[in-house]
C-alpha positions in Angstrom: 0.0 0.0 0.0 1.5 3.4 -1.2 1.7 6.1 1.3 -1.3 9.1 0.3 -1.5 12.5 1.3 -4.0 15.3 1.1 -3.5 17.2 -2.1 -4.1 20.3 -0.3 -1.6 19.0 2.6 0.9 18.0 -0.3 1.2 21.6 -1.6 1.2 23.3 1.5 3.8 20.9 2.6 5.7 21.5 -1.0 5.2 17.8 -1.7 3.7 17.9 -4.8 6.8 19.8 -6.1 9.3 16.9 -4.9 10.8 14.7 -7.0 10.0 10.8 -6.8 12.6 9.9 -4.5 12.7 12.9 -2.5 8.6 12.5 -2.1 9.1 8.7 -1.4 11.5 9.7 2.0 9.2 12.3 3.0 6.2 10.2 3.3 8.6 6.9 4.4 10.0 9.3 7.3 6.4 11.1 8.3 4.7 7.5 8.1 7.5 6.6 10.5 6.8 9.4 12.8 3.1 8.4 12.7 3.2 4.9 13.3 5.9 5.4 16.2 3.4 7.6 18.2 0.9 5.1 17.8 2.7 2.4 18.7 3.6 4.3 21.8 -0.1 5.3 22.9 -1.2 1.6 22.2 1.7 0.9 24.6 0.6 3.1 27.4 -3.0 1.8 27.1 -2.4 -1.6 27.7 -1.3 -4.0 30.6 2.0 -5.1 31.5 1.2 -8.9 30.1 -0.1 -7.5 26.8 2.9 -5.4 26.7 5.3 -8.3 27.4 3.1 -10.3 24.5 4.0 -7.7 22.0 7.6 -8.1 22.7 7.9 -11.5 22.9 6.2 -11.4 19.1 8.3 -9.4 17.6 11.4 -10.7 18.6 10.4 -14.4 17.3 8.5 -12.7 14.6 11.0 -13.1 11.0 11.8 -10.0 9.6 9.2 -10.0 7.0 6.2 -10.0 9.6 3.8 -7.5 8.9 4.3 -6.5 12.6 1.3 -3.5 12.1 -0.7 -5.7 10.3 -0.3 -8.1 13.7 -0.5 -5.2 16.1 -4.0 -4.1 13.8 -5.5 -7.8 14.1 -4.4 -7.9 17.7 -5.7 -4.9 19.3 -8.7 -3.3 17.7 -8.4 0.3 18.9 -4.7 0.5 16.8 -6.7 1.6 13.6 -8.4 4.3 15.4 -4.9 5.7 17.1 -3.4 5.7 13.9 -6.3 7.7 12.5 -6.0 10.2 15.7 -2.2 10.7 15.3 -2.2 10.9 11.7 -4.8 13.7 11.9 -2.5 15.4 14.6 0.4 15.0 12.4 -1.0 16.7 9.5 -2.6 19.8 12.2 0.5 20.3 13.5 2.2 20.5 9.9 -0.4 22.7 9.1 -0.2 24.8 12.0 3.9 25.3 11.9 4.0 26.0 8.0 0.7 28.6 8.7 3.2 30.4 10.8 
């Protein structure tokens, strides 16, 4: 699945004036930045077993486990965390480059 971005979001951010590869690190590196804070909130909401689960699965897990795909299948509130931070990602963009 290939990163998208909110054409209005994408020019204010000057994405739609990057070239392929510089466009493919942007998103790569704000994707990262938005899955990283979810991972941490779903962290803080669970219990100290469910956290201990999660490590134990990805340290047996191979390296080409969809780890979010287990951690969406796993804990049905990740989607909607995701959702929350991705929507404070792009306000807080919005609100530094409105500066």
């Amino acid at each position: 699945m290939e990163p998208q971005i909110n054409p209005e979001l994408a020019t204010l951010l000057g994405v739609d004036k990057m070239g392929e590869q510089e466009k493919e690190t942007f998103l790569a590196r704000a994707g990262s930045i938005i899955i990283e804070a979810a991972i941490g909130r779903l962290l803080l909401s669970l219990e100290p077993d469910q956290v201990s689960q999660i490590e134990a699965y990805t340290e047996a897990a191979p390296e080409t486990e969809d780890i979010f795909e287990y951690l969406l299948k796993t804990y049905p509130t990740f989607e909607s965390i995701v959702e929350e931070e991705a929507a404070a990602f792009k306000d807080e963009a919005v609100e530094i480059l409105e500066k």
